[in-house]
C-alpha positions in Angstrom: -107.9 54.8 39.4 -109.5 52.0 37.4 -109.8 54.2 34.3 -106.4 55.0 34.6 -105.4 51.2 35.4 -107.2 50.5 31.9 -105.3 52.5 29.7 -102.3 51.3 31.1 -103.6 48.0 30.2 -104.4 49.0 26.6 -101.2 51.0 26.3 -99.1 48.0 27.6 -100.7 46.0 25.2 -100.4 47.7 22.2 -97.0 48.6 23.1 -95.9 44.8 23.2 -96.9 44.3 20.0 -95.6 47.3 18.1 -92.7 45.8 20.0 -92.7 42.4 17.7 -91.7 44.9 14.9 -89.0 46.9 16.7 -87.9 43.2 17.0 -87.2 42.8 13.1 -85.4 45.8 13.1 -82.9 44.4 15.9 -82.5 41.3 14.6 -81.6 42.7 11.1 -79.1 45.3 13.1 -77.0 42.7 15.0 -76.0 41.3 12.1 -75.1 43.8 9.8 -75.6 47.0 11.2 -78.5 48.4 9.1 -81.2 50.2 10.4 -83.9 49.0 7.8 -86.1 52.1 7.4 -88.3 50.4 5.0 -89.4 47.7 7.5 -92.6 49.0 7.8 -93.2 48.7 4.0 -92.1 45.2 4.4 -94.9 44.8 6.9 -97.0 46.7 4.2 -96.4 43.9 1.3 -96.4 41.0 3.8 -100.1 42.0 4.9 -101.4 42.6 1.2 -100.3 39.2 0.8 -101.7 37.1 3.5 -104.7 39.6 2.2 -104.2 38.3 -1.4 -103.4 34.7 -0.4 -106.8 34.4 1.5 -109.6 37.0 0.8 -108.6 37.2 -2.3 -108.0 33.7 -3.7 -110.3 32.7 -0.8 -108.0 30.4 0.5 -109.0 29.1 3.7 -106.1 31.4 6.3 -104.2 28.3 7.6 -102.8 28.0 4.2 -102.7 31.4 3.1 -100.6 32.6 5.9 -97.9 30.1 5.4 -97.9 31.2 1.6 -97.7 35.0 2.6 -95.2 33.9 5.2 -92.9 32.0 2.4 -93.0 35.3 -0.2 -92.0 37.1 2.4 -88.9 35.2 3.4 -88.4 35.2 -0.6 -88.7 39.0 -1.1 -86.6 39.6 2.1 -83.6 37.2 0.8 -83.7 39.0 -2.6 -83.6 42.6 -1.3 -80.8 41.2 0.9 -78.9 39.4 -2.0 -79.6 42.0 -4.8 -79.7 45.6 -2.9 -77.8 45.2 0.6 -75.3 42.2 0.0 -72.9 44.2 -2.5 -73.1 47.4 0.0 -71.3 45.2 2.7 -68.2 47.1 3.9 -69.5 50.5 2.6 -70.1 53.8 4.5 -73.2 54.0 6.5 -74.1 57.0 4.8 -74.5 55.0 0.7 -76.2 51.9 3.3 -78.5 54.6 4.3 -79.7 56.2 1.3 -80.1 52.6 0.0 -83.0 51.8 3.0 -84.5 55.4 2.0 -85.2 54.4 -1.4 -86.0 50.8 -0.8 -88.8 52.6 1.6 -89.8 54.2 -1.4 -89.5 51.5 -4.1 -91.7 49.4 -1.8 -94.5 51.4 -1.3 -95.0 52.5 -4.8 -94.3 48.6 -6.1 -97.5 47.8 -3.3 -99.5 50.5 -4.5 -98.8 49.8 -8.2 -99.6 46.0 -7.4 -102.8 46.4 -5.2 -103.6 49.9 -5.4 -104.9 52.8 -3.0 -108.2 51.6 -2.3 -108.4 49.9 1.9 -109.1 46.1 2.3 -110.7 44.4 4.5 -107.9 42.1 6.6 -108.9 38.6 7.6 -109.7 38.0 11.4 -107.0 35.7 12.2 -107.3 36.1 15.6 -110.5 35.9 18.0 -112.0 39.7 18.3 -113.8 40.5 21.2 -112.8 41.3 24.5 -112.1 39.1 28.0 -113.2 40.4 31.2 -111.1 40.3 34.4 -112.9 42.3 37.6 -113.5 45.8 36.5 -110.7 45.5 33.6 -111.4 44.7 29.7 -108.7 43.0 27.8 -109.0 42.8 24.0 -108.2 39.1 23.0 -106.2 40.2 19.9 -103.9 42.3 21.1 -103.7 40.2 24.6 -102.5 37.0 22.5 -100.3 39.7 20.4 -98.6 40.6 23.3 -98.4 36.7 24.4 -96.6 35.6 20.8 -94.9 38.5 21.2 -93.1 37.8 24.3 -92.6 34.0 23.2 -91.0 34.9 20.4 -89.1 37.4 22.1 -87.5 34.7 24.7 -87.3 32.2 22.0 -84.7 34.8 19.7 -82.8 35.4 22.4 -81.9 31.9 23.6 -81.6 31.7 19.8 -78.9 34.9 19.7 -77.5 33.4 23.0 -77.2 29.9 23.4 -77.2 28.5 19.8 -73.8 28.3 17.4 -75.8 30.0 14.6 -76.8 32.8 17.0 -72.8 33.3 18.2 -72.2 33.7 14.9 -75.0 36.3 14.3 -73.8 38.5 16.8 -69.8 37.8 16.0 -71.3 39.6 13.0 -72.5 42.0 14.6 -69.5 42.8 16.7 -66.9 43.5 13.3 -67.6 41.8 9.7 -63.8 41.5 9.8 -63.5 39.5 13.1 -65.9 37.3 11.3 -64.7 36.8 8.8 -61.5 36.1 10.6 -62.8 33.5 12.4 -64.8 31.3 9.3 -67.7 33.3 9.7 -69.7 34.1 6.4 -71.0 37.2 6.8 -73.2 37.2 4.2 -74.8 34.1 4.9 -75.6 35.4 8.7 -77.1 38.7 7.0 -79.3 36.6 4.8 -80.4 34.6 7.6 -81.1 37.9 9.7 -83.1 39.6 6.7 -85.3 36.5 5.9 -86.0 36.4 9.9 -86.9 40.3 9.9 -89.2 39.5 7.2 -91.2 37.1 9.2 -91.3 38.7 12.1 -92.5 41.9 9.8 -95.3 39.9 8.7 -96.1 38.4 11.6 -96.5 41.9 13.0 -99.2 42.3 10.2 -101.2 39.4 11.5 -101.3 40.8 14.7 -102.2 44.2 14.5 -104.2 43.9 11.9 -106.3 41.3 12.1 -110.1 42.0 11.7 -108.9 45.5 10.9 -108.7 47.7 7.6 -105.3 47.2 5.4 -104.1 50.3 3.2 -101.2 51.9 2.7 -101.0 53.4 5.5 -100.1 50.3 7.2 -96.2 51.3 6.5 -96.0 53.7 9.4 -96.0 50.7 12.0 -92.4 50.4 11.0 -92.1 53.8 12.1 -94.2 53.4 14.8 -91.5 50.5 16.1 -88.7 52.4 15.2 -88.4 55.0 18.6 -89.0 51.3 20.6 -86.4 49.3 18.9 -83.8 52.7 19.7 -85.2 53.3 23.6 -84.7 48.9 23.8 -81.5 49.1 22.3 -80.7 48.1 18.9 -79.0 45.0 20.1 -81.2 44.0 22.8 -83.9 41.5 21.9 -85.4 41.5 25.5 -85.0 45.5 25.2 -88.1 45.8 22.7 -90.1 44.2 25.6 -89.9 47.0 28.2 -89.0 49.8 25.7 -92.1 48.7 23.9 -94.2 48.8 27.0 -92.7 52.2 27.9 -93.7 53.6 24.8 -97.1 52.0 24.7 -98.0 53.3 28.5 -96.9 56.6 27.7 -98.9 57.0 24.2 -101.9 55.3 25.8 -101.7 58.3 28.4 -101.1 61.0 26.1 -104.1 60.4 23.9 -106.4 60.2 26.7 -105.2 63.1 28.9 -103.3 65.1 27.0 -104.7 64.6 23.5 -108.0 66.5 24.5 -105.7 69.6 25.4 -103.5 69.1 21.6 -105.9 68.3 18.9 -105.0 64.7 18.9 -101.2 65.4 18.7 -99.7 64.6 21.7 -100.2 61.1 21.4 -98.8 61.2 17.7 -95.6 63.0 18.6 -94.4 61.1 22.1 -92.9 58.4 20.4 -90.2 60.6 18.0 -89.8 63.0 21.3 -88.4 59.5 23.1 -86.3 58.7 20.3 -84.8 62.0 19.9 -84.0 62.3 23.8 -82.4 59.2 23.4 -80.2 59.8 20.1 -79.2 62.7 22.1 -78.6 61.3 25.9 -78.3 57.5 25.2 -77.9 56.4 21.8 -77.4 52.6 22.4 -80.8 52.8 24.5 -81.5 51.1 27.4 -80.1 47.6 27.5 -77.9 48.1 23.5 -74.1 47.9 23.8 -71.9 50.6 24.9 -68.8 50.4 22.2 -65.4 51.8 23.6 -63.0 52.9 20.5 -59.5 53.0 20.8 -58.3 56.0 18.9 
C-alpha cells in the first residue's frame, strides 16, 4: 500500500506540473480559439535560452531567467502579430495548418541556432528529496506543483474578477461580440500569446531544472496537450485535476503495466484520454458546453 501511495505521489506531482503547460495552451484558447500545437517548441526555445542566458554567458540565473523570460514574451508577441494576427476571422482549418508549421519552423530555427547536441540545464530549483513518514517527495517537482497551483488560482481570479480578464474571455465567447462592445480583439490575443509564452517557459524551469535540455524537450507540449483537452480548453482550474488525472494514471501504467508492454503503456495513456474525450466529451471536464442555434 505504501508503494502504491508513492507513485501516486510522484504521478500527482508530475502531473501538476505538465499541468502549468496545458495552462498556456488554455489561456491562448480563450482568447482566440487556437489550439497552439507548437507550444511545446515554444517551451523548447524558452529553455535554450534561460540555457544561453546563464550557462552559457555564465550569467549568474537570477538575471538570466528574467532575460530568457523577456525574449520569450518578445518572440511570442511577434509570432502573434506577424503569423496569427492577420488569420483572425479565418477558417479553423488555414489557423490550423498555420500552428503545424510554426511547430515545425520552430524546431528547426532551435536546432539551426543551438544544434542537436543535449545541454546541461541549470539547477534552478533545490534537487534532492524531502522525507514525510515512509513517503519521499522530490523538492523540484513538489515546489513545481506549488507555483503551479499559485499561478493557477492567480489566472483565474485574473480571467474572473479583473476588467482585462472579462475582456479576455468576451473574446473568447465571439470576436464579433467583442468587437461590438469596444473590445480589441487583437490586443487581448496579444496579451494572451505573450502570457502563454511565459507560462511556456516557466514550464521549462520547472521540469527541467538540473536536468538534460535537447530537442526533445518539444514533446512536453504534447505531453500537456491530452490535460489541457480532459481540463477543458477554457477551464484554468480544469488543468489542475485533469493534470493530476493524467499524472496518477501514467505514474501507474509505467510501474504496473509498463513491465507487461515494453515501456508503452505509460507512453500511450495520455493520447488514449484525449481521444476518449474528443469522442465522448469534447469540451472536457469543466470547458464550456456551446448550444448553436441553427
Amino acid at each position: 500500500m505504501i508503494d502504491l501511495t508513492q507513485v501516486a505521489i510522484n504521478g500527482l506531482l508530475v502531473g501538476l506540473v505538465y499541468g502549468l503547460v496545458a495552462v498556456s495552451f488554455i489561456v491562448i484558447y480563450r482568447s482566440s480559439r487556437i489550439v497552439n500545437l507548437a507550444q511545446g517548441e515554444i517551451v523548447l526555445v524558452g529553455a535554450l535560452l534561460i540555457w544561453t542566458f546563464t550557462l552559457g554567458v555564465k550569467l549568474p540565473w537570477a538575471a538570466g531567467v528574467p532575460l530568457a523570460l523577456a525574449c520569450c514574451v518578445g518572440l511570442s508577441f511577434f509570432l502573434e502579430r506577424s503569423i496569427f494576427r492577420p488569420l483572425i476571422g479565418q477558417p479553423p482549418f488555414t489557423v490550423f495548418m498555420a500552428s503545424v508549421a510554426l511547430l515545425i519552423l520552430l524546431r528547426g530555427m532551435a536546432q539551426l541556432v543551438w544544434g542537436a547536441e543535449t545541454r546541461p540545464f541549470p539547477a534552478i530549483l533545490p534537487s534532492g528529496a524531502w522525507t514525510i513518514g515512509p513517503f519521499i517527495l522530490t523538492k523540484r517537482l513538489l515546489i513545481g506543483a506549488v507555483m503551479t497551483i499559485v499561478l493557477v488560482e492567480l489566472l483565474h481570479w485574473f480571467f474572473m474578477r479583473t476588467r482585462q480578464g472579462m475582456r479576455l474571455a468576451a473574446v473568447a465567447e465571439d470576436h464579433y461580440t467583442a468587437l461590438s462592445m469596444g473590445i480589441s480583439v487583437r490586443q487581448a490575443v496579444a496579451v494572451a500569446w505573450i502570457m502563454g509564452g511565459v507560462l511556456g517557459a516557466v514550464g521549462a524551469v520547472v521540469l527541467l531544472s538540473g536536468q538534460i535540455v535537447s530537442l526533445s524537450a518539444a514533446s512536453i507540449g504534447l505531453r500537456a496537450l491530452p490535460i489541457a483537452l480532459l481540463g477543458g480548453m477554457e477551464s484554468v482550474r480544469g488543468a489542475l485535476v485533469a493534470g493530476a488525472i493524467v499524472g496518477v494514471g501514467e505514474a501507474m501504467a509505467s510501474v504496473y503495466a509498463d513491465p507487461f508492454t515494453k515501456g508503452v503503456s505509460s507512453q500511450v495513456l495520455p493520447f488514449a484520454i484525449m481521444i476518449c474525450v474528443l469522442l465522448f466529451r469534447p469540451q472536457g471536464l469543466f470547458g464550456w458546453k456551446v448550444i448553436e442555434r441553427l
